[in-house]
N, C-alpha and C positions, 0 to 999 in steps of 0.2 A: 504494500500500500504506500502510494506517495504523499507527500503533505498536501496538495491540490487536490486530493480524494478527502481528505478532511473538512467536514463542512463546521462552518463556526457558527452555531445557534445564536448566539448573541445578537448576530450581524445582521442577520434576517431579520429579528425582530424588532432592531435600532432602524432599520430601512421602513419595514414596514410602519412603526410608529411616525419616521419622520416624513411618510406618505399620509396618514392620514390626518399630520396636522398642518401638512401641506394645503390638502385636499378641506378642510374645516378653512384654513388660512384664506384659501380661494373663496370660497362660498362666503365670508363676511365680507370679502372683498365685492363679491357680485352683489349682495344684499345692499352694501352701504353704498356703491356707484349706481345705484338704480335697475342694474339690470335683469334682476330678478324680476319685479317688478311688469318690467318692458317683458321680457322672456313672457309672462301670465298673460299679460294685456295682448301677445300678438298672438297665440295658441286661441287665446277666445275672442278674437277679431276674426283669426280663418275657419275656427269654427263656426261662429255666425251665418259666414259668406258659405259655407257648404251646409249649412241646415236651410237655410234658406234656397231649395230645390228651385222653387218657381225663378228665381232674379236669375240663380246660375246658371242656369239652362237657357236665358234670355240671353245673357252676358255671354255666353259659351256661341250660343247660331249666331249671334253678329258680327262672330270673328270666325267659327269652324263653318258656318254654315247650318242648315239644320239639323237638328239633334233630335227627330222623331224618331226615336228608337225602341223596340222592344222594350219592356219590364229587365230582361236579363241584361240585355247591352248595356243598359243605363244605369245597372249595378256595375257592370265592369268600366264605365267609363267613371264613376266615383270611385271604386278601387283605385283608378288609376291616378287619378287625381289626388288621393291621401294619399300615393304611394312616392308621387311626384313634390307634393309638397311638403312631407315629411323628408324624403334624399337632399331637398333643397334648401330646408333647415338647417340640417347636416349639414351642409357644405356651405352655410353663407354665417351662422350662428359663431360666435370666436370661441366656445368651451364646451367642453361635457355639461357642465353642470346648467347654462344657459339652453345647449340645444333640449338635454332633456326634460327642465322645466316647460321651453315652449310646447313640448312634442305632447309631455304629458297632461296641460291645458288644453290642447287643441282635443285630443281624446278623452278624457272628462268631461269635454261640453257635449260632445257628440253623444257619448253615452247618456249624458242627462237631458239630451235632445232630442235623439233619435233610437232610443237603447234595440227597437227592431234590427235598424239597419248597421249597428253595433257587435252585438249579436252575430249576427249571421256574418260581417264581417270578419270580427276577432276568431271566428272557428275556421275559418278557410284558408285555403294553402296558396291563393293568388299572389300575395307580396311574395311567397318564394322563387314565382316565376321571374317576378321582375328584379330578385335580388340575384337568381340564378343570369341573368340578361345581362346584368351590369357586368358580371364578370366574368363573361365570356370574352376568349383574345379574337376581339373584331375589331374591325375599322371602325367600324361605327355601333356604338353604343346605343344609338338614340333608335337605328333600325331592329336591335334585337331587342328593344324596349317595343317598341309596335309589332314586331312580330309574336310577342309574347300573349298583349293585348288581342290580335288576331284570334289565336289560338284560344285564347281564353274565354273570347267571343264565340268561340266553334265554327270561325274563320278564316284559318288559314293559311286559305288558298287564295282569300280576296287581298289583290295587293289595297284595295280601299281600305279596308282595315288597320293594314299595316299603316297606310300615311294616317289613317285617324287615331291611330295610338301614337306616333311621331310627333304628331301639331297639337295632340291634345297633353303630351309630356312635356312639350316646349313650351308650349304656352303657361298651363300652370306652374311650371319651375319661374318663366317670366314675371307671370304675374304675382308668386312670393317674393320674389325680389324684392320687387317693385313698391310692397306692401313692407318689407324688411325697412326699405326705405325711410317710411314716415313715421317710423318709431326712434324714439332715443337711446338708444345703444350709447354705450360709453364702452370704446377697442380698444 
């Protein structure tokens, strides 16, 4: 046995504690600049804008075009939408501790919104497809993101599909932005 096979208990445990008052250290940090705060307020802003079916679906055909679709399509096309603005949180939010404040506002309201369509969502395997999409080695990410939606549609073979899950990924990633925007964040 060499001394590099000796593991030193100590060490791990002085690491770990100085992670978790790293991690307490950050969070008063987030609390006292406001962003906690902001984090809440914009999780139940986009929940709002997704309970409210009738405006989004208005808001949605004046840019996608019409959205008469099926009862089921119209599930996967709000799948796709949480799934969209939930990665885009993720990747615009500056910390763990802000993204999954906003992430777990935004589904708290839904649940005490819509607990049906919560439900039937929280039980289904659809975000695995488009988590399995992201990380397929493709050129484009944004096509096995619509192909997924296709599919999941029990379409696809229709390349329509595929571009309707494309522009309907871009666009609500856009328009979290856009909404990231007019909150006060402190980076």
């Amino acid at each position: 046995m060499e001394d590099s096979d000796i593991k030193i208990f100590g060490q791990e445990k002085a690491k770990s504690r100085d992670d978790e008052l790293g991690f307490i250290a950050l969070m008063e940090e987030q609390r006292a600049n406001g962003n906690i705060d902001e984090a809440i307020r914009l999780g139940d802003y986009l929940a709002d804008i997704f309970l409210n079916e009738k405006d989004l679906l208005e808001h949605l055909s004046s840019i996608l075009g019409t959205v008469d679709y099926p009862k089921e399509i119209l599930y996967q096309i709000k799948i796709l939408m949480f799934f969209s603005a939930e990665y885009t949180l993720n990747r615009i939010l500056p910390n763990a501790i802000i993204k999954s404040t906003a992430i777990n506002a935004l589904y708290g309201n839904i649940k005490n919104g819509d607990l049906d369509f919560y439900t039937e969502f929280s039980d289904g395997a659809e975000y695995s497809f488009y988590y399995l999409a992201m990380r397929k080695e493709s050129l484009s990410v944004i096509t096995e993101i619509g192909k997924a939606f296709a599919m999941l549609c029990g379409k696809e073979n229709e390349e329509s599909y595929v571009e309707l899950g494309k522009r309907l990924f871009n666009l609500i990633s856009d328009e979290v932005e856009g909404i990231f925007d007019i909150f006060n964040f402190v980076i």
